[in-house]
N, C-alpha and C positions, 0 to 999 in steps of 0.2 A: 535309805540314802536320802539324804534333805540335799534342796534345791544349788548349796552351795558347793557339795562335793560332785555335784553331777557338773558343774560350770568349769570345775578345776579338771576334771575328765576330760570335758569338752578343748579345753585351751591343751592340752598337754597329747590331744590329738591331733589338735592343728599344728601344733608346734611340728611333732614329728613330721609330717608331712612333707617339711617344706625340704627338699632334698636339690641339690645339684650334680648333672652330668659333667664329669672333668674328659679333657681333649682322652686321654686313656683309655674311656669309657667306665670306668670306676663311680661309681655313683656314692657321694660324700653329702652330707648334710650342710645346707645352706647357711655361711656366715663359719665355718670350723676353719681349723687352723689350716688344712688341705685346701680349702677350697679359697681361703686368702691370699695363700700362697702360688694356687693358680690366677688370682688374678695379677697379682704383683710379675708375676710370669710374663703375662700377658701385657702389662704396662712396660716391661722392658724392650720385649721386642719392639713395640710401638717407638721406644725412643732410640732404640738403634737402627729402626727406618728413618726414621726423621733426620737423626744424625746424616745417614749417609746420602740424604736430599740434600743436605745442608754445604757438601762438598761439591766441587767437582764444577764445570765451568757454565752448566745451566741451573747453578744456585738461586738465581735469581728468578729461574723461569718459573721455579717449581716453589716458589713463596706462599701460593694457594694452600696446593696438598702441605705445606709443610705446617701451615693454620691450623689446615683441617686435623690433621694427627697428634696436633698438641692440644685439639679441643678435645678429642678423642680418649686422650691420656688423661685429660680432665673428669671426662665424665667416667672413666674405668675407676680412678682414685675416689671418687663419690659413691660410685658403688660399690667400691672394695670398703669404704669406712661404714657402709650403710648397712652391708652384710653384716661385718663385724658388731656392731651396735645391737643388730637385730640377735644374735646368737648369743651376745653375753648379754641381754633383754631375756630371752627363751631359758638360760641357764636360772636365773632368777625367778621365774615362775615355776621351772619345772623342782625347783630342789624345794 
């Protein structure tokens, strides 16, 4: 075995490794179509809180937290595009 097929061992075991826990407890591989779909999940709920911050006659009180949840929503969309990136990244080395 020469030095380059031991490097492509080496990446194709870190690759597997990289695994994520879903709410279920179902343990799915980081960046797959299950585990974007939990986050997309999870960006909804975010914005049907916010939504219902949005109503109702201390709308205005709650302009803070309703900042805060839409940064929130921001930073989940980055890591849901980050994941994915990284998984179809990993599909390309491992094939």
């Amino acid at each position: 075995m020469n030095s380059r097929d031991l490097v492509r061992i080496l990446i194709r075991e870190s690759i597997r490794s990289s695994t994520y826990e879903m709410r279920s407890g179902k343990i799915v591989e980081y960046g797959s179509d299950e585990h974007v779909d939990e986050l997309g999940a999870l960006i909804g709920e975010l914005q049907r809180v916010k939504q219902t911050l949005k109503s109702g006659p201390d709308r205005y009180k709650n302009r803070k937290e309703i900042d805060r949840i839409q940064k929130a929503v921001e930073a989940m969309r980055f890591l849901k595009r980050k994941a994915k990136r990284q998984f179809d990244r990993n599909l390309l080395v491992t094939d």
